[in-house]
C-alpha positions in Angstrom: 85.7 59.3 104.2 85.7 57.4 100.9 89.1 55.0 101.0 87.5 52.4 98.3 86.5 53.9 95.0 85.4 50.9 93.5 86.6 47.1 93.7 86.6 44.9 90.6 86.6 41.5 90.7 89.0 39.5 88.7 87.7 35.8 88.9 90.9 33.8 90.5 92.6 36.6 91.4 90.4 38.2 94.1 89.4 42.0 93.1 91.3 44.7 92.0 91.3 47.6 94.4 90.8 51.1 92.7 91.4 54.1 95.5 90.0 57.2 95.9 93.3 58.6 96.7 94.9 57.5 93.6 92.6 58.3 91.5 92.5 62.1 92.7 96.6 62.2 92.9 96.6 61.0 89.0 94.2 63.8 88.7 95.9 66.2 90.1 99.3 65.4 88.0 97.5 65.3 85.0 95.2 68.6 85.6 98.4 70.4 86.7 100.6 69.2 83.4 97.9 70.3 81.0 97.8 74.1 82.7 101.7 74.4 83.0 101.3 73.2 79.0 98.9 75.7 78.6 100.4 78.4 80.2 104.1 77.6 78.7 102.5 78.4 75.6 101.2 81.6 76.2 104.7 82.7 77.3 106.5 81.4 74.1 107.8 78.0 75.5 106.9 74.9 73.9 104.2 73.1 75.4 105.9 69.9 74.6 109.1 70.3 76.9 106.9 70.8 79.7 104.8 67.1 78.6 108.3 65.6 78.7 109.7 67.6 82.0 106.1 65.8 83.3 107.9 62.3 83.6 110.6 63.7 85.4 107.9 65.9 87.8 106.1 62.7 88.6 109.0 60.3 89.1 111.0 62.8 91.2 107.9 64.2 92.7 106.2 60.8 94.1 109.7 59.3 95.0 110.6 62.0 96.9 107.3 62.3 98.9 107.1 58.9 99.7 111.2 58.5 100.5 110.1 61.5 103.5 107.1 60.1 104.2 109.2 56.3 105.1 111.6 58.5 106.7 109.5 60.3 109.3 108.2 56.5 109.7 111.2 54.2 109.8 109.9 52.2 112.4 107.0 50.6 110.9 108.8 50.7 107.4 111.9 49.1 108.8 109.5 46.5 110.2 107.4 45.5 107.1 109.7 46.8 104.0 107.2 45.7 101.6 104.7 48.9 102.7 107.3 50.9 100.8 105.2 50.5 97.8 102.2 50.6 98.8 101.8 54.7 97.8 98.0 54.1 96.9 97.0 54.0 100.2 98.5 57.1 101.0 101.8 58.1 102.8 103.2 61.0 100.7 104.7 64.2 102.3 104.6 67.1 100.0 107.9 68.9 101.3 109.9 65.6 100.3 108.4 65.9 96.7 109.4 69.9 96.7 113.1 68.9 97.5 113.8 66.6 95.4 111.6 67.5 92.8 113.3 71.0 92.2 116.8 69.6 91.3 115.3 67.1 89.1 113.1 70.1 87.3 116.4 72.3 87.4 118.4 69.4 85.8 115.8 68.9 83.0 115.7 72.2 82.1 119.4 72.9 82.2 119.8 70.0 79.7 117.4 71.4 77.2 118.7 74.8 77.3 115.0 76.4 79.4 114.8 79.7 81.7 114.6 77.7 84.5 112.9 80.8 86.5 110.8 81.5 83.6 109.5 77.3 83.6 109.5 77.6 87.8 107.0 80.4 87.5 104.5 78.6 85.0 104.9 75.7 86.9 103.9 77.3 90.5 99.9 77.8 90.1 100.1 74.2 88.9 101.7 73.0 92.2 98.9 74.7 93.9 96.3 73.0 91.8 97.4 69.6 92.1 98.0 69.9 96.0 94.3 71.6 96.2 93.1 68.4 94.7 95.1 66.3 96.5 94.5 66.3 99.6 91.1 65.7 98.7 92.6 62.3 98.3 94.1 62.3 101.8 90.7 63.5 102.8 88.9 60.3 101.2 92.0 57.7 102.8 91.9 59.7 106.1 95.6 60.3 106.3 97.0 64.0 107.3 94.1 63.8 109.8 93.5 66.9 112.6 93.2 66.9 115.8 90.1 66.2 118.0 87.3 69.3 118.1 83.8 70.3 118.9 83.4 72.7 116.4 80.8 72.4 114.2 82.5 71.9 111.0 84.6 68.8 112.5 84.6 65.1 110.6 84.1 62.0 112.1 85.8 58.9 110.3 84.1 56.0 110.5 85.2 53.7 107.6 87.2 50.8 109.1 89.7 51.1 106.2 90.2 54.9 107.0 94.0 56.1 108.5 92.4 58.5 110.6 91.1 58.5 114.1 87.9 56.7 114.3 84.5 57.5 115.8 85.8 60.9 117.4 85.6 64.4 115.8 88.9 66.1 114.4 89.9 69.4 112.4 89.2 67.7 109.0 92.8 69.4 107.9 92.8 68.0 104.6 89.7 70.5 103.5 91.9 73.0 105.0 94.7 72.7 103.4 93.0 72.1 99.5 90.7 74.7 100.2 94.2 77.1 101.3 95.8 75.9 98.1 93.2 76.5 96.0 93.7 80.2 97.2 96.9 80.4 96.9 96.4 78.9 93.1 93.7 82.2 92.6 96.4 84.4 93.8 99.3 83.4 91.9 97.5 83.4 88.8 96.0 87.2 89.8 99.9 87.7 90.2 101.7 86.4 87.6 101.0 89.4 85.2 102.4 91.8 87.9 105.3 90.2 88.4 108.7 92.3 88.2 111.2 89.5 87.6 111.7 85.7 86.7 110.7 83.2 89.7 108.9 85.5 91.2 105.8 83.7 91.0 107.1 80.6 92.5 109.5 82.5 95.1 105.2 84.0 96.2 104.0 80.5 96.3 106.9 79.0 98.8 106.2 81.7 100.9 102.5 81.7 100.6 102.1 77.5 101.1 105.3 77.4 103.7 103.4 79.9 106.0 100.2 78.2 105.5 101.8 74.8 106.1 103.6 75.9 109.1 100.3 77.0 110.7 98.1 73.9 109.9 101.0 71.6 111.7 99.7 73.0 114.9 96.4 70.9 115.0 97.5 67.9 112.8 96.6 64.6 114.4 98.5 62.6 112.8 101.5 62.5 115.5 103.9 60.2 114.1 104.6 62.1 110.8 107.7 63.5 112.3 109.3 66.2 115.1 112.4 67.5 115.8 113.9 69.7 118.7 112.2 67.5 121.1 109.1 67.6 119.2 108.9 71.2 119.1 109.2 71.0 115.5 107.5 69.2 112.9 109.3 68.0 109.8 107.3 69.5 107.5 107.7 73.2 109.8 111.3 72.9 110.2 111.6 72.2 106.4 109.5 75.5 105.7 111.4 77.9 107.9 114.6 77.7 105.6 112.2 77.7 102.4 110.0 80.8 103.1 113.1 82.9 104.5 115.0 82.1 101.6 112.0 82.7 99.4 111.7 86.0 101.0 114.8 87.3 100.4 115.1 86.1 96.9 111.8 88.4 96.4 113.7 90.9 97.9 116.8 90.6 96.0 115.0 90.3 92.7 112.7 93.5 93.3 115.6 95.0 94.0 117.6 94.3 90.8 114.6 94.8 88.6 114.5 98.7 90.1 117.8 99.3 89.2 118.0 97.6 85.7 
């Protein structure tokens, strides 16, 4: 709704463009480190690693969501390269982030000798927090827009620097989706204490945000994200199948084990 944050000029250099995307995506990194920093402590692991495993969170995190993102896109990318960069105007899909950001956590922790479960389950209601806030950002660029409806709680975009669909009313499916993941962040946390086994937590969340993913593809506008099977499948749904099985049966496995120990 809000693209343009504020613009500043810089004499001789035009203005310096300050995004209400960006601004909420820093937010959300940085709200989402200090509770993972928080929480490590509480469960005996120092606060610092997880500051340090923060550089490796962002850099795997916003390369990886934008590599997908150009991916699902390749056309227009292919066409003007230069757009690569431009990830303050939006363009980041969250299951690229997820995939590579999970080997890069895992390598990190390997290195410095950190229960990797353990870290993964601190570092879950965090995910949720950041992703609630967001897509608040998507909301204010218009990207990840819904499709067109008369119900009363639709959005009409009307700011000419918007990505969405202008002048007509759509599912605002950014709202969703925050509002879902802040949810899912009150549950996990609710969770946490009950849980029976390391990863746990963040097995809960995959399944939790890959179901609720899955769903909200149905009435995304935004068409050219990416399909497969003859666009019976978007990207983001055929990358959440594999997670929220596996997830599943890792819960399954690890409930299991922790009854017999």
């Amino acid at each position: 709704m809000f693209p343009i944050l504020v613009k500043i000029p810089i004499p001789g250099l035009g203005a310096l463009t300050i995004t209400t995307y960006g601004v909420l995506v820093a937010t959300a990194f940085v709200l989402g480190i200090l509770l993972a920093a928080r929480r490590a402590k509480n469960e005996g692991i120092d606060p610092n690693a997880i500051y340090d495993l923060a550089v490796w969170i962002i850099i795997a995190a916003i390369g990886g969501s934008r590599l997908l993102h150009v991916i699902t896109q390749w056309d227009h990318y292919a066409a003007q390269p230069w757009h690569v960069l431009k990830v303050w105007e939006g363009g980041l899909a969250f299951y690229g982030g997820v995939l590579v950001g999970i080997p890069a956590v895992i390598l990190f922790l390997k290195r410095r000798g950190l229960p990797v479960l353990k870290v993964g389950d601190i570092l879950a209601p965090s995910v949720a927090l950041g992703l609630a806030i967001g897509r608040l950002g998507c909301f204010s660029a218009g990207c990840d827009f819904g499709t067109e409806t008369n119900l009363p709680w639709a959005v009409t975009f009307t700011h000419p620097e918007s990505l969405a669909k202008l002048g007509v009313p759509l599912h605002p499916t950014q709202l969703y989706e925050s509002f879902g993941s802040l949810a899912i962040f009150g549950i996990l946390l609710a969770y946490h204490p009950r849980k029976r086994f390391d990863g746990e937590t963040f097995y809960l969340y995959m399944i939790l945000y890959g179901i609720f993913r899955f769903l909200i593809e149905f009435i995304r506008g935004d068409v050219d994200r990416g399909f497969i099977i003859g666009g019976l499948l978007s990207t983001s749904q055929a990358i959440a199948i594999p997670l929220v099985l596996a997830s599943l049966i890792l819960i399954i496995r690890g409930r299991r084990l922790a009854a017999g120990a």
